[in-house]
N, C-alpha and C positions, 0 to 999 in steps of 0.2 A: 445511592447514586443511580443517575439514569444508568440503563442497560438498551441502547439502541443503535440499529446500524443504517447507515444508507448503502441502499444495491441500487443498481440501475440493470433492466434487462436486458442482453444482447441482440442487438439490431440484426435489421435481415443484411448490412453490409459489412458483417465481421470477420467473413472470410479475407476480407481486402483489407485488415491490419496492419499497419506499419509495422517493419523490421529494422532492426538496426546492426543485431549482432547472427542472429540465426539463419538459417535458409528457408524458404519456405518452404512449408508441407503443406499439403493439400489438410484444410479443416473440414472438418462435417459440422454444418450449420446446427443440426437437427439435436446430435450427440452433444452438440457445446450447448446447446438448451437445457436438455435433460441434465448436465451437470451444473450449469448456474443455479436449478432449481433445487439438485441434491447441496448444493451450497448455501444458499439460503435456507435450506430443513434444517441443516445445523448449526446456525446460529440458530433459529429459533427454538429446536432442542434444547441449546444450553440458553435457553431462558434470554436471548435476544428478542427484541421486538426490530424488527426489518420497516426501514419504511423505502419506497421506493421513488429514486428519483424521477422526473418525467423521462420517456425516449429521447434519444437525439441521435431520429436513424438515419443520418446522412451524415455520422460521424462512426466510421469505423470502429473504433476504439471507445468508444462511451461508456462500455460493459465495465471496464478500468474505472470506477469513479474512484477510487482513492485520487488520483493523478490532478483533481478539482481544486479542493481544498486541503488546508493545513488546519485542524481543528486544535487549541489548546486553550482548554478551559470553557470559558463563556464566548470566546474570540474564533471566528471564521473566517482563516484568510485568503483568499477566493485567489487562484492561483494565476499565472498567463503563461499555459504549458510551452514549451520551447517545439514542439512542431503546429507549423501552424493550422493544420488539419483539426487540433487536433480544442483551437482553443475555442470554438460556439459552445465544447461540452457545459459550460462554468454554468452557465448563465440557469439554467436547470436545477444544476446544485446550491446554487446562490438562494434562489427564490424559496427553496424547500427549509434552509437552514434562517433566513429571514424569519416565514413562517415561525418555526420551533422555537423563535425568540433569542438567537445568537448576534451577538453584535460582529459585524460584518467592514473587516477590511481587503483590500486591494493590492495585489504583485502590480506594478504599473509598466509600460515600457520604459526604458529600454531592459527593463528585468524579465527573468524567464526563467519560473518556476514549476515541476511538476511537483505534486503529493509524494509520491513513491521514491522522491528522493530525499524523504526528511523520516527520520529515527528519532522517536522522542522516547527516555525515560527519565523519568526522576527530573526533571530539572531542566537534565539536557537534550538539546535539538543536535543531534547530526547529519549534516545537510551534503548531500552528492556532487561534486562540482567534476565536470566535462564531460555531461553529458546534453541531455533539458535542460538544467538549472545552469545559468549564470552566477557572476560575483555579484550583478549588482541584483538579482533576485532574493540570494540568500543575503544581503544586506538588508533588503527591504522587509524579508522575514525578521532580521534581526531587531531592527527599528517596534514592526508592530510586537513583538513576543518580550522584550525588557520591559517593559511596565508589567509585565506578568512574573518577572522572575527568570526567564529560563536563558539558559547558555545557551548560544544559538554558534556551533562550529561545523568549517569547512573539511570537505574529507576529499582524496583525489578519487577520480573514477574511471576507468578507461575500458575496462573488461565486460561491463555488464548496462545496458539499459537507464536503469534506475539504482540506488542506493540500496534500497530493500529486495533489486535482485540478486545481491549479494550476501547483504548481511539481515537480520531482523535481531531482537534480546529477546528473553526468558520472562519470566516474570521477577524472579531475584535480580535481573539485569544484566547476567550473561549474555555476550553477544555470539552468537552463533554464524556461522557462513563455508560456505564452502572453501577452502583455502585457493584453491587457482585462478578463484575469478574476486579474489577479495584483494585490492593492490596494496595495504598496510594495515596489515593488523592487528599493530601497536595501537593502532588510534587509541582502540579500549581496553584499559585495563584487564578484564575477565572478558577471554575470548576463548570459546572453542568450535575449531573446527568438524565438521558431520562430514558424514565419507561418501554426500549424495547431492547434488546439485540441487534439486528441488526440496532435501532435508533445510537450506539455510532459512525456508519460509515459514511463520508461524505467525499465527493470530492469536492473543492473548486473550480466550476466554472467561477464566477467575484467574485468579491467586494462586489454582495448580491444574488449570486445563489449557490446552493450545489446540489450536486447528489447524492441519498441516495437510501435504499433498500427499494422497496412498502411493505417491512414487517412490517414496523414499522410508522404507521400509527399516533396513538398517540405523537412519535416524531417530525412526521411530520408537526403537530397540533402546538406542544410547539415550534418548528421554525421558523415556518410563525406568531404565535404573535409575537417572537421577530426582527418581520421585514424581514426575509429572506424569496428569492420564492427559493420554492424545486422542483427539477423533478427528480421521483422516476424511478428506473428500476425494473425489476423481475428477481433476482438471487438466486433465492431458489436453484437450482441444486448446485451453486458452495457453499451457505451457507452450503449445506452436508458436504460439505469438505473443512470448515472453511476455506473459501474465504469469501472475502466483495468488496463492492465499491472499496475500497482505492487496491486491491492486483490487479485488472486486468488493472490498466495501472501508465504509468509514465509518469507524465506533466511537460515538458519542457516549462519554462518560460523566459529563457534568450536569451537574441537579437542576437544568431550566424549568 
């Protein structure tokens, strides 16, 4: 299986991120550099190969590319983020996964999809509704992801950003999240709670490694008894502006 990701680098206007739930803190441009690049070192540590999407420094938020696309399988489905600041990002991501040889679909209007609101394992897609994502987005997700097989289900959202600033899975498929900013979390069968806000974020390195945020220590702890090794990064500058693990890249795992 391929092992590659797309990063995009943080532009010089990232201090001026959109907020939706937090307040703002004053960023340090310079520090949120130096940690995209310690985040980057580790994927390619764990045997990642990074490729980098072009800039799009008159979009704040571009550093986010998960928020782009929806990738499942051989299929790239080029998103149309729900602020509209935020949607020339695509066109970037679009061209790179072209490129790689990905067949390429479209969120169309009146749909309005980000990345960071969709949770895939096994089969199933978990899609964020009120926040980015509309009904008729994650319909149109639905539409192009059935010819592949996958469930594609609605989840309520009110607490947090994105879907994945709430919740991420494991690699067994536990879904992990912080419980006060998670608004039902029956949705998943096998759910457990971490006792750290930034613990709910993980990147699915192998089969029993995760990438997670050095904020959440305690998490860190509850993973490693349950058998997984973790390697932590420092992204406190982009947690200002409700980023995590899971928003600064996309892992491309199929054989192109």
């Amino acid at each position: 299986m391929s092992r590659r990701a797309l990063v995009r680098r943080p532009g010089p206007r990232l201090t001026e991120g959109l907020l939706t739930h937090l307040e703002r803190q004053p960023v340090d441009l310079d520090l949120a550099v130096q940690q995209w690049h310690g985040y980057v070192a580790a994927l390619q540590e764990a045997g990642w190969e990074t490729i980098e999407v072009p800039p799009a420094d008159d979009c704040p938020d571009a550093v986010f590319v998960e928020d782009t696309v929806v990738v499942y399988g051989d299929l790239a489905v080029i998103t149309r983020p729900g602020a509209d600041e935020r949607k020339p990002e695509t066109a970037g991501t679009e061209a790179v996964l072209r490129d790689l040889g990905y067949r390429i679909a479209h969120v169309e209007a009146p749909g309005t999809l980000d990345g960071g609101d969709v949770l895939k394992h096994d089969g199933t897609v978990w899609v964020g509704l009120g926040g980015r994502t509309n009904a008729a987005g994650l319909e149109q997700l639905r539409e192009h992801l059935a010819p592949l097989g996958a469930e594609v289900l609605g989840v309520p959202l009110t607490k947090v950003l994105h879907l994945k600033s709430a919740v991420t899975a494991l690699p067994d498929g536990t879904v992990v999240g912080y419980e006060p900013l998670v608004d039902d979390a029956t949705v998943w069968s096998r759910f457990l709670g971490v006792p750290e806000e930034p613990g709910a974020h993980v990147v699915l390195l192998d089969e029993g490694t995760v990438l997670m945020s050095a904020g959440a220590p305690r998490t860190q702890a509850l993973l490693e008894e349950r058998g997984l090794r973790t390697v932590t990064v420092e992204i406190g500058e982009y947690e200002k502006l409700e980023g995590c693990v899971t928003c600064l890249s996309v892992r491309l795992r199929h054989p192109l």
